[in-house]
C-alpha positions in Angstrom: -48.6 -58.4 -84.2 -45.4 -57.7 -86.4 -43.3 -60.8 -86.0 -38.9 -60.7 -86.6 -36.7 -63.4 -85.8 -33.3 -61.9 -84.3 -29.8 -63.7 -84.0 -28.8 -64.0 -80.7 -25.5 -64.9 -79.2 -24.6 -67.2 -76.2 -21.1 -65.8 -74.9 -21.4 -67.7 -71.2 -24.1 -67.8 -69.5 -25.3 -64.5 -71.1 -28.0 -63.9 -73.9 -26.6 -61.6 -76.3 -28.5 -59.9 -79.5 -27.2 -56.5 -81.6 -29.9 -53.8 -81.5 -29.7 -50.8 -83.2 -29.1 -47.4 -81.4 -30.3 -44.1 -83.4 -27.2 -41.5 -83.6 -28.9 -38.0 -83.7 -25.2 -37.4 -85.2 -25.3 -39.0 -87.8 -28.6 -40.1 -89.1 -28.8 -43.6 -88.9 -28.3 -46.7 -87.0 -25.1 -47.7 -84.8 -25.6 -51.5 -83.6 -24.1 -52.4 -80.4 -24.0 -56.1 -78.5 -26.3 -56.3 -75.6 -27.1 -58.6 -72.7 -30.6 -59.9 -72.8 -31.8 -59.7 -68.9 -35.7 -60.7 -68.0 -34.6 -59.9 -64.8 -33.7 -55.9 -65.2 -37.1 -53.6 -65.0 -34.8 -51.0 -67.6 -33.2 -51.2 -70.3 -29.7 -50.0 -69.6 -26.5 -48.7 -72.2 -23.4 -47.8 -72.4 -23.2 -43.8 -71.4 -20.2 -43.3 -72.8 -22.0 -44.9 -76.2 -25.0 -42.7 -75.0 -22.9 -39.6 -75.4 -21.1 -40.5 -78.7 -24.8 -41.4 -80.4 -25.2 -37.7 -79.9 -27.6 -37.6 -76.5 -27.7 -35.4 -73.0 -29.4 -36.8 -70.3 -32.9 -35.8 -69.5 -33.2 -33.4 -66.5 -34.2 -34.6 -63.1 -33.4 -36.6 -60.6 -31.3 -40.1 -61.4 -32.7 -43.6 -60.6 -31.5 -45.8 -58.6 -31.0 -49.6 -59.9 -29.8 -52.9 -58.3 -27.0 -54.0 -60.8 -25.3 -57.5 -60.4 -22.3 -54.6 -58.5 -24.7 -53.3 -55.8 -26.8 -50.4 -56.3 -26.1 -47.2 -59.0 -27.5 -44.1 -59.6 -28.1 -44.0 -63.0 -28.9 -40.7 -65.7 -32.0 -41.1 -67.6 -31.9 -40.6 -71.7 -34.6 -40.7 -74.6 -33.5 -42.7 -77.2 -35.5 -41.4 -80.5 -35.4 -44.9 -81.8 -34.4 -48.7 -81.2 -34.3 -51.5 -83.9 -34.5 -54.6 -83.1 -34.8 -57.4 -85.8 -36.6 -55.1 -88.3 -39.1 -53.7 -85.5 -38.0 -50.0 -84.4 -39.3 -48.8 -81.5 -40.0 -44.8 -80.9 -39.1 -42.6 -78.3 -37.7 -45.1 -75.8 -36.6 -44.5 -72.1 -32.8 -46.0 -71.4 -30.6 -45.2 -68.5 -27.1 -43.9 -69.2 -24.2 -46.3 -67.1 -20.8 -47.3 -66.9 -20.1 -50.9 -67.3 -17.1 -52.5 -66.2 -14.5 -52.8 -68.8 -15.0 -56.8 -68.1 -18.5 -56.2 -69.0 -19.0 -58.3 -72.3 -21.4 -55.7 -73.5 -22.5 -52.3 -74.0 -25.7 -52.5 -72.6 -29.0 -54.5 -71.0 -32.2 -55.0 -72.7 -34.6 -54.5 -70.0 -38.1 -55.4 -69.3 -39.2 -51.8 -70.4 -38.5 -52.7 -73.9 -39.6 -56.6 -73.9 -42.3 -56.3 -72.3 -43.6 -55.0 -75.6 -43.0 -58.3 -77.0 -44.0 -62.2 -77.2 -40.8 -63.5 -77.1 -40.0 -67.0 -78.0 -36.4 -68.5 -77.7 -35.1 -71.0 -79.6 -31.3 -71.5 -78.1 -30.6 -74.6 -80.3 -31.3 -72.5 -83.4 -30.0 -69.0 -81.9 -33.0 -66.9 -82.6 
């Protein structure tokens, strides 16, 4: 198994970490600050950052998701890739939402994505 080490930020009570967003506009990476949540089955981003990366949602019906606000109705999107640390991951499934403009971050890395990990956190060093 491939193993990275990734900087994480404590802002609160919330686990932060940048991952890297493909832009289908522009050819590369755009990083973004999102919250680390063991407790969200998806991983969830910014739809307005969704949009600006260059992606539509998928076609179909939305799904629904219990958010810390009550429940949402949220787009489905196909993210070509996600980096995380120096791992990229292909072809992943996000959901497009609008966070509160108190919301620290852009987005919610959900169980879909680390589930595909062993993850092992070391909050006095930050990784």
């Amino acid at each position: 198994m491939n193993k990275t080490v990734i900087k994480m930020d404590l802002t609160g009570d919330l686990l932060m970490l940048e991952i890297g967003l493909w832009s289908r506009r522009t050819g590369n990476f755009k990083y973004a600050l999102i919250t680390v949540d063991t407790g969200a089955s998806v991983t969830t981003i910014s739809k307005e950052i969704l949009h600006q990366l260059g992606y539509e949602p998928m076609p179909g019906d939305k799904k629904r998701v219990v958010t810390a606000s009550g429940v949402e109705y949220v787009d489905r999107f196909n993210l070509e890739k996600i980096k995380l640390g120096s791992i990229e991951l292909p072809n992943t499934e996000v959901y497009g939402h609008t966070f509160p403009e108190e919301s620290f971050s852009l987005g919610v890395l959900g169980l879909n994505v680390l589930k595909q990990f062993d993850i092992e956190l070391l909050f006095s060093k930050k990784i």
